[in-house]
PDB file of N, CA, C and O in Angstrom:
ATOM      1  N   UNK A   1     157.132 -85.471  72.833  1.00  0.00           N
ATOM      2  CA  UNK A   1     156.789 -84.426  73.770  1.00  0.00           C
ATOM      3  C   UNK A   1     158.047 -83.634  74.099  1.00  0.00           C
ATOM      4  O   UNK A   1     159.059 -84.180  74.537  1.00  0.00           O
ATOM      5  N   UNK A   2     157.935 -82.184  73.847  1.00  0.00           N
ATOM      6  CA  UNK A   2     158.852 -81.575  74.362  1.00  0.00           C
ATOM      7  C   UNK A   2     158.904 -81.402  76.186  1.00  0.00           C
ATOM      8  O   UNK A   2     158.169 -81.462  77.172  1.00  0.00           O
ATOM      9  N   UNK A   3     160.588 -81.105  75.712  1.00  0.00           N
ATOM     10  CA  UNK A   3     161.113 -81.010  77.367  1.00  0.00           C
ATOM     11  C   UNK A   3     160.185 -80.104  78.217  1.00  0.00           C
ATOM     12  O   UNK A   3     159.649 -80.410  79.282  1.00  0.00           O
ATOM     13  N   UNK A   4     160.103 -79.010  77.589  1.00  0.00           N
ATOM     14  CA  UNK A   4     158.830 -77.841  78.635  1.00  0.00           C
ATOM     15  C   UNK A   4     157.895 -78.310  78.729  1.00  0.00           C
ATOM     16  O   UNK A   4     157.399 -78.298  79.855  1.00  0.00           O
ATOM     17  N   UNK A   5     157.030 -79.073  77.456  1.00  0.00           N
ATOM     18  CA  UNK A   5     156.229 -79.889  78.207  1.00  0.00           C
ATOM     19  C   UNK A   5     156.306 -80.942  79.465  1.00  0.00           C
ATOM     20  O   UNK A   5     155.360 -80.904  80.252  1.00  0.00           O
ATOM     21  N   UNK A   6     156.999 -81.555  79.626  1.00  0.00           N
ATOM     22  CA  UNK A   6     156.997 -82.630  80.555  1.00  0.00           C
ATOM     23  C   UNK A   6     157.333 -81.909  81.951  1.00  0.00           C
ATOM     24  O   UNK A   6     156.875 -82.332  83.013  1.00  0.00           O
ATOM     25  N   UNK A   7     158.389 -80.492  81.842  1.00  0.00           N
ATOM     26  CA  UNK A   7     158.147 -80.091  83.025  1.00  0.00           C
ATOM     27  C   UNK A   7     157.506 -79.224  83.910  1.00  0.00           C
ATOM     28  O   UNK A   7     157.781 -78.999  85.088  1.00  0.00           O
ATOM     29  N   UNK A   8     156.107 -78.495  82.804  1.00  0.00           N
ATOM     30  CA  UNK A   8     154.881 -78.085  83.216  1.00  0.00           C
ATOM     31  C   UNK A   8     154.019 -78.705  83.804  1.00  0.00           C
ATOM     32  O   UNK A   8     153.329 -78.392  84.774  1.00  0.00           O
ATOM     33  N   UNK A   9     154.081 -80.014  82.925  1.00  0.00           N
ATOM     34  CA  UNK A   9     153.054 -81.194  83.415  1.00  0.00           C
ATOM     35  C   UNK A   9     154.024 -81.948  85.238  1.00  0.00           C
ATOM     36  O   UNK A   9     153.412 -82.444  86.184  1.00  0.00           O
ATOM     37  N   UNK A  10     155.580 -81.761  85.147  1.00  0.00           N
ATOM     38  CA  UNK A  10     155.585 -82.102  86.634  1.00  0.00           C
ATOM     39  C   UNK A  10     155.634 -80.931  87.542  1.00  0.00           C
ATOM     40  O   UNK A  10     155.656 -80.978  88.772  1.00  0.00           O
ATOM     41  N   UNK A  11     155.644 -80.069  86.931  1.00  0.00           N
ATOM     42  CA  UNK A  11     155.374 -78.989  88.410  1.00  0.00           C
ATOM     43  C   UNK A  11     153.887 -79.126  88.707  1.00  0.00           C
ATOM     44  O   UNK A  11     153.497 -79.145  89.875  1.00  0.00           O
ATOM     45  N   UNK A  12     152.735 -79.257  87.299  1.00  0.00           N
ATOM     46  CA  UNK A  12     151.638 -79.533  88.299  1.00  0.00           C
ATOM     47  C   UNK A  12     151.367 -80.321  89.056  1.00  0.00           C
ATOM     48  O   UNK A  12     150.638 -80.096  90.022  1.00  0.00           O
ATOM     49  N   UNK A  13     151.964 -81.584  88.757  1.00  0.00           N
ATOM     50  CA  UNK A  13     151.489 -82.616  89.868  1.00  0.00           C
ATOM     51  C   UNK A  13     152.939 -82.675  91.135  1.00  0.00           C
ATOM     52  O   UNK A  13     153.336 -83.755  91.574  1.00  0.00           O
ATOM     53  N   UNK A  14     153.370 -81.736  91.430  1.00  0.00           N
ATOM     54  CA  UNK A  14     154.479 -81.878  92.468  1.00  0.00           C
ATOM     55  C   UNK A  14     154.379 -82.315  93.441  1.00  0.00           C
ATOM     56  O   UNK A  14     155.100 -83.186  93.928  1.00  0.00           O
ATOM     57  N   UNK A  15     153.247 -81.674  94.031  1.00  0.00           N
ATOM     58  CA  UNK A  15     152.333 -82.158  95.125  1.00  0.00           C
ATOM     59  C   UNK A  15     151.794 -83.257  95.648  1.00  0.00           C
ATOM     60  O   UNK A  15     151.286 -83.405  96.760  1.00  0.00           O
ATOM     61  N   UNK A  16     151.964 -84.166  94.610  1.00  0.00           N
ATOM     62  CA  UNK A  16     151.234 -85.509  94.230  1.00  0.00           C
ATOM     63  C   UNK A  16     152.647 -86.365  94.672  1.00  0.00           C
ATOM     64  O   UNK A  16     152.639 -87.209  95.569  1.00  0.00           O
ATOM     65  N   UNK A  17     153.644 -86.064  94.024  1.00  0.00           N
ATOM     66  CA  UNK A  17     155.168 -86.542  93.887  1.00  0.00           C
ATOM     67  C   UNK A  17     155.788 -86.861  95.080  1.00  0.00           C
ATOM     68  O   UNK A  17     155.935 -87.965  95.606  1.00  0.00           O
ATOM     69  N   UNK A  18     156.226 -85.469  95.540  1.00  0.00           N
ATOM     70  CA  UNK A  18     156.508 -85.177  96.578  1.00  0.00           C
ATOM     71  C   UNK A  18     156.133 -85.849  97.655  1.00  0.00           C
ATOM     72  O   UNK A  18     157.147 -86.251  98.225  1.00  0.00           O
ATOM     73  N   UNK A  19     155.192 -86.159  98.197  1.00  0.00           N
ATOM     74  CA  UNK A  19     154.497 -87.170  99.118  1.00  0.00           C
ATOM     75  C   UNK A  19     154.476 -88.776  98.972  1.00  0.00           C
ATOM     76  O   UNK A  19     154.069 -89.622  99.769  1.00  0.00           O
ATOM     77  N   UNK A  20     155.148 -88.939  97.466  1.00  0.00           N
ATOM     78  CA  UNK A  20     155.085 -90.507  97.164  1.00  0.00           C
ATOM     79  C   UNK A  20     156.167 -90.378  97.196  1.00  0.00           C
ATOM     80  O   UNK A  20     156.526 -91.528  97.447  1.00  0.00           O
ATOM     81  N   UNK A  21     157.284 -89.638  97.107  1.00  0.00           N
ATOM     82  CA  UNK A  21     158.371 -90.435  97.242  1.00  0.00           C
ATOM     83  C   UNK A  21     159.496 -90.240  98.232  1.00  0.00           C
ATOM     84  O   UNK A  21     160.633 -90.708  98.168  1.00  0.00           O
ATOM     85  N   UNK A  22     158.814 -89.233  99.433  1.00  0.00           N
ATOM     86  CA  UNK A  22     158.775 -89.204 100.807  1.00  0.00           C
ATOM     87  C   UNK A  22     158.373 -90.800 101.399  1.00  0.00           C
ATOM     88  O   UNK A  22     159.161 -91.456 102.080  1.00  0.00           O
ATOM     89  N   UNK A  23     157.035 -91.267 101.012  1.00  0.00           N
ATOM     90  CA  UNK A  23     156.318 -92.450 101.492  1.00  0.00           C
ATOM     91  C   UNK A  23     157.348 -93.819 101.140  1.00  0.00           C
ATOM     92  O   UNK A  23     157.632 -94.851 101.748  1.00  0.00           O
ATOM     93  N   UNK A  24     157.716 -93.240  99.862  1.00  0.00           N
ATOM     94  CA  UNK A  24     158.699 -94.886  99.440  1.00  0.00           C
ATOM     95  C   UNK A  24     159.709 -94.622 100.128  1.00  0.00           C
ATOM     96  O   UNK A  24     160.091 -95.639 100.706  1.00  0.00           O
ATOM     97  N   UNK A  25     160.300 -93.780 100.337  1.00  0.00           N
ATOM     98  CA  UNK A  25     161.972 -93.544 101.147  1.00  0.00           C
ATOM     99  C   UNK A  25     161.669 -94.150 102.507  1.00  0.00           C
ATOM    100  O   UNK A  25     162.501 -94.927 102.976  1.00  0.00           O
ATOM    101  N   UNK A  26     160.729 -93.914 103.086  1.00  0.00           N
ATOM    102  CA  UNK A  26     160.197 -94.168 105.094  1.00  0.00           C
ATOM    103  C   UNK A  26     160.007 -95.606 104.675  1.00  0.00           C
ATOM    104  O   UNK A  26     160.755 -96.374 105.282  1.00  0.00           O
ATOM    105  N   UNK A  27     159.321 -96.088 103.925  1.00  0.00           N
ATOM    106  CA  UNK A  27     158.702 -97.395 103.706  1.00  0.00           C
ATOM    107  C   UNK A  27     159.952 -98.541 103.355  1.00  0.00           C
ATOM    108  O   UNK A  27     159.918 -99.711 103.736  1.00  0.00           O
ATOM    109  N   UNK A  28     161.090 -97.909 102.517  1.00  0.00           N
ATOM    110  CA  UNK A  28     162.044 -98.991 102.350  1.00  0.00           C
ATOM    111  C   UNK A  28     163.497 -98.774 103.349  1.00  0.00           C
ATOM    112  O   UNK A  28     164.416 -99.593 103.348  1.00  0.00           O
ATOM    113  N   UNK A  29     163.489 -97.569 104.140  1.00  0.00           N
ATOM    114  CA  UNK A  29     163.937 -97.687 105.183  1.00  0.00           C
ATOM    115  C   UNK A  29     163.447 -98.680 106.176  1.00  0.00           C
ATOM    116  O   UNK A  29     164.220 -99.554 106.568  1.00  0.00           O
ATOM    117  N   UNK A  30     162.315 -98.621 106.580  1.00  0.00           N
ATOM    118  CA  UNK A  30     161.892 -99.092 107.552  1.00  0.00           C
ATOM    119  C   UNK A  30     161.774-101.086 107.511  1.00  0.00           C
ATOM    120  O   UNK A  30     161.928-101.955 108.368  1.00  0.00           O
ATOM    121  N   UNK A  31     161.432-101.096 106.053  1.00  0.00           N
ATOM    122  CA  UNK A  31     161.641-102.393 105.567  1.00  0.00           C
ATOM    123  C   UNK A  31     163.634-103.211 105.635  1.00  0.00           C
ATOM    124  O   UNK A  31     164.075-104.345 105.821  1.00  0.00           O
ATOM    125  N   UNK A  32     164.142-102.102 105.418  1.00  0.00           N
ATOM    126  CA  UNK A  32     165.790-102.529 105.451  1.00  0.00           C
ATOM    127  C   UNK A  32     166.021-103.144 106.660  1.00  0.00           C
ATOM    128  O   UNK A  32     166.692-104.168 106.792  1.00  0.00           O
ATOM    129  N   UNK A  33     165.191-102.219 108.007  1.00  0.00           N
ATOM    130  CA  UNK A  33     165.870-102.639 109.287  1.00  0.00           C
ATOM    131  C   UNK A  33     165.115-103.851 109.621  1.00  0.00           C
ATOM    132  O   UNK A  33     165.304-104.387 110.713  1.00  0.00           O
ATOM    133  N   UNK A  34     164.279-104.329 108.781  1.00  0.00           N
ATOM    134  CA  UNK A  34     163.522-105.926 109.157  1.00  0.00           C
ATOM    135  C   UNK A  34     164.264-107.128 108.737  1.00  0.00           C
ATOM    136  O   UNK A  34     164.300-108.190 109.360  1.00  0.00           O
ATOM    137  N   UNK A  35     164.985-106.804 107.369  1.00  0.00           N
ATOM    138  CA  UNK A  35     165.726-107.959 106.936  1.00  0.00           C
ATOM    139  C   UNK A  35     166.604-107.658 107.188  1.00  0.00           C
ATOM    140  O   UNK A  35     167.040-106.545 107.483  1.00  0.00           O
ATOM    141  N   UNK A  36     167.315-109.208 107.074  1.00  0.00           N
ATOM    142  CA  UNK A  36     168.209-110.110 107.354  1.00  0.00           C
ATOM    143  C   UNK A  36     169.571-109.341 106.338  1.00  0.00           C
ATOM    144  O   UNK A  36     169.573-109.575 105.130  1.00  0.00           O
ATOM    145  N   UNK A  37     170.770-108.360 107.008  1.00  0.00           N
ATOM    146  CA  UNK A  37     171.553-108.098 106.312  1.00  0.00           C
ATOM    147  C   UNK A  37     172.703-108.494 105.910  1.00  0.00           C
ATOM    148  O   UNK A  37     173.416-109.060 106.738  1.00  0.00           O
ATOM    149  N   UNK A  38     173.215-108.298 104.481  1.00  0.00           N
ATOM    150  CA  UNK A  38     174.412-109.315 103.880  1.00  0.00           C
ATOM    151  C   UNK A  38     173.554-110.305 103.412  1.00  0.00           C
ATOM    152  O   UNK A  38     172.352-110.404 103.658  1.00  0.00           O
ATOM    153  N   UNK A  39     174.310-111.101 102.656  1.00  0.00           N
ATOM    154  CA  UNK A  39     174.313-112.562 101.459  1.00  0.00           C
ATOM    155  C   UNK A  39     174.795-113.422 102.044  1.00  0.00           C
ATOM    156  O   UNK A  39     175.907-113.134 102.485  1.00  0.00           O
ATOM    157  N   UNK A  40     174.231-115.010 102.397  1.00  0.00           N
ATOM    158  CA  UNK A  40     175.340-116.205 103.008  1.00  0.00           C
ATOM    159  C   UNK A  40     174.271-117.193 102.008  1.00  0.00           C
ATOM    160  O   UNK A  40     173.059-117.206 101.792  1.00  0.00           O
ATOM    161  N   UNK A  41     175.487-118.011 101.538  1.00  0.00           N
ATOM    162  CA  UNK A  41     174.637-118.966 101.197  1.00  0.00           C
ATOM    163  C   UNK A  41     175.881-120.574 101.636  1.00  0.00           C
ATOM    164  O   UNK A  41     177.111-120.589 101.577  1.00  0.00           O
ATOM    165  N   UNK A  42     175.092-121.516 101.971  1.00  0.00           N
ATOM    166  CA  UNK A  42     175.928-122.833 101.963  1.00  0.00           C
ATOM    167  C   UNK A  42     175.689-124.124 101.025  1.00  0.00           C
ATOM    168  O   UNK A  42     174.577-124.349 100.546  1.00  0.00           O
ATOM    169  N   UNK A  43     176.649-124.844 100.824  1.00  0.00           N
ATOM    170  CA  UNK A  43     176.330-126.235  99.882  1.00  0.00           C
ATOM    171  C   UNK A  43     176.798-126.992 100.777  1.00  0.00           C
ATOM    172  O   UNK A  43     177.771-126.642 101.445  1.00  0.00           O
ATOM    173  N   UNK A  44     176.149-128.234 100.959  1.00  0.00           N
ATOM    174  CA  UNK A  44     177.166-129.562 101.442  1.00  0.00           C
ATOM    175  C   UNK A  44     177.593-131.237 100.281  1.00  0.00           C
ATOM    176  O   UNK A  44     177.023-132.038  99.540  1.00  0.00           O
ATOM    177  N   UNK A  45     178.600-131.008 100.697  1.00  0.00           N
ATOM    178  CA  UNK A  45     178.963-132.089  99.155  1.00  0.00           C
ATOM    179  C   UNK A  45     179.242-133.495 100.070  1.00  0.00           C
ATOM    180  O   UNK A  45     179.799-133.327 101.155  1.00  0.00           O
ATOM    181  N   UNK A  46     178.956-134.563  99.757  1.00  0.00           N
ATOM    182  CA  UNK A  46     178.753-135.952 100.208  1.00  0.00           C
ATOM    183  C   UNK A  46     180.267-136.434  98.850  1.00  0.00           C
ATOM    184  O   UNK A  46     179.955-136.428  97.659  1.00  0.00           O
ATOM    185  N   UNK A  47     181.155-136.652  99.092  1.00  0.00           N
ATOM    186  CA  UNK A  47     181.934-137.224  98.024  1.00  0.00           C
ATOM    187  C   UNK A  47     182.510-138.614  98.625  1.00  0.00           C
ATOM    188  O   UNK A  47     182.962-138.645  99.770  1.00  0.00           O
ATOM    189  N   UNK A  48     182.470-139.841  97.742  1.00  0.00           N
ATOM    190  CA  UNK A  48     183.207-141.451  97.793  1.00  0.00           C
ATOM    191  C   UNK A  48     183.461-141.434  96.858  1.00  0.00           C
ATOM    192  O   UNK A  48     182.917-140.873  95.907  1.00  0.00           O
ATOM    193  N   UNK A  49     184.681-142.276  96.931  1.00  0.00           N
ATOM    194  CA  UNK A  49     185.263-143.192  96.059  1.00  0.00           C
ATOM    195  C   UNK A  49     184.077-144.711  95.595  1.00  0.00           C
ATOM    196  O   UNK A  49     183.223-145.349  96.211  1.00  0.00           O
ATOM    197  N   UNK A  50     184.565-144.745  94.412  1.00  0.00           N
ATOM    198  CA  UNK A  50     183.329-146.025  93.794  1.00  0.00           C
ATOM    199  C   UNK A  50     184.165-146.954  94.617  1.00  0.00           C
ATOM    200  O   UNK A  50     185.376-147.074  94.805  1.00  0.00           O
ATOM    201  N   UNK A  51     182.666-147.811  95.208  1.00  0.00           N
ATOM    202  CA  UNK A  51     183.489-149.125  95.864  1.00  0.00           C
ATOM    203  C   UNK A  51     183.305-150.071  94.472  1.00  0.00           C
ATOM    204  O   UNK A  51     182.397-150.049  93.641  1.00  0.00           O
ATOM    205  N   UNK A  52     184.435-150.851  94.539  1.00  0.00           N
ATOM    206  CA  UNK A  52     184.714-152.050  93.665  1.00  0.00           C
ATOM    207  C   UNK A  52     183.675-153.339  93.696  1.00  0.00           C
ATOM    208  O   UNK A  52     183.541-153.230  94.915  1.00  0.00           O
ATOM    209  N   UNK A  53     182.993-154.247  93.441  1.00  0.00           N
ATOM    210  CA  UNK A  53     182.219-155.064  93.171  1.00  0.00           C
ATOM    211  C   UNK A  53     182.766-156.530  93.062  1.00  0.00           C
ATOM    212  O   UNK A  53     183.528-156.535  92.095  1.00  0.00           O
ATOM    213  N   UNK A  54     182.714-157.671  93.583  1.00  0.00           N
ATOM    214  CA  UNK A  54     182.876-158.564  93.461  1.00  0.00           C
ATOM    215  C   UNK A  54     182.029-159.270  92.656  1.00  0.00           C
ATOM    216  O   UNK A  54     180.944-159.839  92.776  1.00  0.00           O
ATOM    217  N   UNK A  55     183.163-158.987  91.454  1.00  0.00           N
ATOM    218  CA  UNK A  55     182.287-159.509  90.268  1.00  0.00           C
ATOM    219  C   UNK A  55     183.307-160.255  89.437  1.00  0.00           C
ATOM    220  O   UNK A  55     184.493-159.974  89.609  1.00  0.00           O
ATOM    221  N   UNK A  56     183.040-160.982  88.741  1.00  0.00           N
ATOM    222  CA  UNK A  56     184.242-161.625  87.566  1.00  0.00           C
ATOM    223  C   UNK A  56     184.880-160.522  86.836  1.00  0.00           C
ATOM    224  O   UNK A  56     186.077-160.664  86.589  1.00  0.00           O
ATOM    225  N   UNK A  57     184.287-159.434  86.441  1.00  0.00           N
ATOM    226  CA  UNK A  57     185.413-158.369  85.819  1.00  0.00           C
ATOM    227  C   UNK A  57     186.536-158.041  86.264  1.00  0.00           C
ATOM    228  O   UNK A  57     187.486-157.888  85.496  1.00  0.00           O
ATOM    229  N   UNK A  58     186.664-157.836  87.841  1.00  0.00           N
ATOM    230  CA  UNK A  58     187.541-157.640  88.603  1.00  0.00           C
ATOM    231  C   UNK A  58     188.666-158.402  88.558  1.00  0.00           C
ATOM    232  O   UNK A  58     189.787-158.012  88.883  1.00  0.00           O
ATOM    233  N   UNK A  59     188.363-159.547  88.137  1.00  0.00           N
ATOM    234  CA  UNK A  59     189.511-161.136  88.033  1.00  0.00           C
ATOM    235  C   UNK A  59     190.707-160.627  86.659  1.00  0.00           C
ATOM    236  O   UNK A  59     191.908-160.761  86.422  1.00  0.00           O
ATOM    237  N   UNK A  60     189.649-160.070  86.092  1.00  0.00           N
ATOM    238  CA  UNK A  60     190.942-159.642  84.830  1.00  0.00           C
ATOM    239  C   UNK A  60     190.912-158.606  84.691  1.00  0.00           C
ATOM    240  O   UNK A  60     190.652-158.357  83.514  1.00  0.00           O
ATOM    241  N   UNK A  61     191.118-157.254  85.612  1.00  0.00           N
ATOM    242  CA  UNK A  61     191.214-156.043  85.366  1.00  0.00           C
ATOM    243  C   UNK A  61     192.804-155.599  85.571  1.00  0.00           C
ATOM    244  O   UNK A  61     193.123-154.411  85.620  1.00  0.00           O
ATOM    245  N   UNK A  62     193.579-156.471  85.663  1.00  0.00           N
ATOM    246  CA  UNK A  62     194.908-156.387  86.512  1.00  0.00           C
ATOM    247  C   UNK A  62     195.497-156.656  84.920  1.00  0.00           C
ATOM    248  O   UNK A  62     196.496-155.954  84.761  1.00  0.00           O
ATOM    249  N   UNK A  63     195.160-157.504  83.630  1.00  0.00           N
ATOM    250  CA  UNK A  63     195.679-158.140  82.790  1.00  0.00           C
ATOM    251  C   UNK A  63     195.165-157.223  81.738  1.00  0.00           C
ATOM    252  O   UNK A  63     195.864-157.394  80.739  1.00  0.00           O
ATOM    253  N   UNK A  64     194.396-156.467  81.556  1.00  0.00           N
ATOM    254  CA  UNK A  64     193.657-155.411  80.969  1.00  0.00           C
ATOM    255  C   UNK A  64     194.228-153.736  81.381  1.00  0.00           C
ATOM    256  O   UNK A  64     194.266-152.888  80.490  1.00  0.00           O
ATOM    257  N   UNK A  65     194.720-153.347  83.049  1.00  0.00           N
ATOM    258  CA  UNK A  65     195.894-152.558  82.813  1.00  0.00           C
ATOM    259  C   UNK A  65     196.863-152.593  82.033  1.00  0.00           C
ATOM    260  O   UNK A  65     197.254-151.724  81.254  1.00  0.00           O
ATOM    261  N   UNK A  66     197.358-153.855  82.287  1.00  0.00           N
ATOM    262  CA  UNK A  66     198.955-154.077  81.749  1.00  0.00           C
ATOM    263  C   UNK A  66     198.551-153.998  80.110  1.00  0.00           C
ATOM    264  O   UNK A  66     199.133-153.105  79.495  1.00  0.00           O
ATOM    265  N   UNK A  67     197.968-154.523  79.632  1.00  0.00           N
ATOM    266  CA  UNK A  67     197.607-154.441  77.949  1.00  0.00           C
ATOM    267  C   UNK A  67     197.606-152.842  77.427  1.00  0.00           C
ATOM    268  O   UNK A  67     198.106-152.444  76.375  1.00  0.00           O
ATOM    269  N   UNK A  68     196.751-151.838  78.671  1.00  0.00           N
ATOM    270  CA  UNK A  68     196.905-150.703  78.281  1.00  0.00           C
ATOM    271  C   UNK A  68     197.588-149.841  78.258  1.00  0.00           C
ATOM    272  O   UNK A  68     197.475-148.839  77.552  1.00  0.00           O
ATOM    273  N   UNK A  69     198.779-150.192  79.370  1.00  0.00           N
ATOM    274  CA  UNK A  69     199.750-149.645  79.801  1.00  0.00           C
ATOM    275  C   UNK A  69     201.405-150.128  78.640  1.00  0.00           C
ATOM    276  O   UNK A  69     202.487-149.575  78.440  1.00  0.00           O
ATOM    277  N   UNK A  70     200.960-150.999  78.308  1.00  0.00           N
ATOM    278  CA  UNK A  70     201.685-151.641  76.782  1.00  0.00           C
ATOM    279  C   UNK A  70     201.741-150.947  75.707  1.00  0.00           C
ATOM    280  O   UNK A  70     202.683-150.409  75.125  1.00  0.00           O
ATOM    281  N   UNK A  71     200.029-151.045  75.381  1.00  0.00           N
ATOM    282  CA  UNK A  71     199.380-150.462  74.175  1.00  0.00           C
ATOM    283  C   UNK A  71     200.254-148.843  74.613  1.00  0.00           C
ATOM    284  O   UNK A  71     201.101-148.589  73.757  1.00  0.00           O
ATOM    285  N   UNK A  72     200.195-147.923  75.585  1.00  0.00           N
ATOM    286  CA  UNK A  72     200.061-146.786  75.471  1.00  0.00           C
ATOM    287  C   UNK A  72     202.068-146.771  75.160  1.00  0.00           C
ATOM    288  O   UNK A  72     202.587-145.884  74.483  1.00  0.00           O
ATOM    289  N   UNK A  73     202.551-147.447  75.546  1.00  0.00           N
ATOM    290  CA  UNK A  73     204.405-147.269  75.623  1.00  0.00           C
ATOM    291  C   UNK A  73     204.590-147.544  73.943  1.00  0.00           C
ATOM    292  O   UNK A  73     205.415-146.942  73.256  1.00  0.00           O
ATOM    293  N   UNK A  74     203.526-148.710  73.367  1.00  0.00           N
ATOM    294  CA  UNK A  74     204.377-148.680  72.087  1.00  0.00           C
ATOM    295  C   UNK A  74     203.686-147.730  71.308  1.00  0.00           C
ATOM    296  O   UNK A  74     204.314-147.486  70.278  1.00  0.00           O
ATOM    297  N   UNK A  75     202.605-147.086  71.411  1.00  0.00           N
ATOM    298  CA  UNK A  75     202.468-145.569  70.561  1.00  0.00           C
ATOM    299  C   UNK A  75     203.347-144.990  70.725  1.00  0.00           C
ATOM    300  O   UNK A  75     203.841-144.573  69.677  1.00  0.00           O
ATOM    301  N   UNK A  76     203.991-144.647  71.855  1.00  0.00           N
ATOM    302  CA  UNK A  76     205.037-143.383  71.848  1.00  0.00           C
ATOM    303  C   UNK A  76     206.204-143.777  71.702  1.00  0.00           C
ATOM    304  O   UNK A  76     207.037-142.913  71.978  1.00  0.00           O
ATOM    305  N   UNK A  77     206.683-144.935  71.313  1.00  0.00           N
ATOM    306  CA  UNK A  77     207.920-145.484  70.262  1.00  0.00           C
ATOM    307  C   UNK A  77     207.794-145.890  69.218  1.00  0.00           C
ATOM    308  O   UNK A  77     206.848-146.673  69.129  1.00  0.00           O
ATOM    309  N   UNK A  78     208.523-145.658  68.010  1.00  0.00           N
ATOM    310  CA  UNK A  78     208.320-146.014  67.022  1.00  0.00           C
ATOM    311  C   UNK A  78     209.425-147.373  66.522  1.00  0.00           C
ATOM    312  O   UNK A  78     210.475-147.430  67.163  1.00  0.00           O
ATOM    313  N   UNK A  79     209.228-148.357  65.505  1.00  0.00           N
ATOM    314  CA  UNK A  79     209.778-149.339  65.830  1.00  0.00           C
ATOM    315  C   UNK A  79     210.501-149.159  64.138  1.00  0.00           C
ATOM    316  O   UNK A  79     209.998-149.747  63.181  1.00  0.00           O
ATOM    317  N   UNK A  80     211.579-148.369  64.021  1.00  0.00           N
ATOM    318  CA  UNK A  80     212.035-148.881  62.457  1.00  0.00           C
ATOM    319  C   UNK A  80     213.016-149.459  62.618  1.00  0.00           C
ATOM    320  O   UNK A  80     213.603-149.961  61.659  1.00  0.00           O
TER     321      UNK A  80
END
């Protein structure tokens, strides 16, 4: 569709226009001053530390550092 077409076809219905979008302008004004203005939003975070367990694992977790703490010193030396 040409351009002159489309703006023959809106000058006829101007009349029609004109009044709707008078109606939407009053209508979302009037709606603005009902809500709630600006964005807030909140989170609440609950954070612990894992409690430990009295369990037999615990008995040798002290002998299982040290192994790893071993293991990790002789990777980063080399032994020639």
């Amino acid at each position: 569709m040409e351009l002159k077409k489309m703006f023959k076809i809106l000058s006829k219905y101007i009349y029609l226009f004109i009044p709707i979008i008078i109606l939407g302008a009053v209508i979302g004004a009037k709606s603005a001053k009902l809500l709630p203005s600006g964005y807030s939003q909140s989170q609440l975070f609950f954070l612990a530390s894992p409690q430990e367990s009295a369990s037999q694992n615990n008995y040798y977790s002290p002998f299982f550092s040290q192994e790893n703490a071993r293991n990790f010193t002789d990777t980063g030396t080399s032994n020639s």
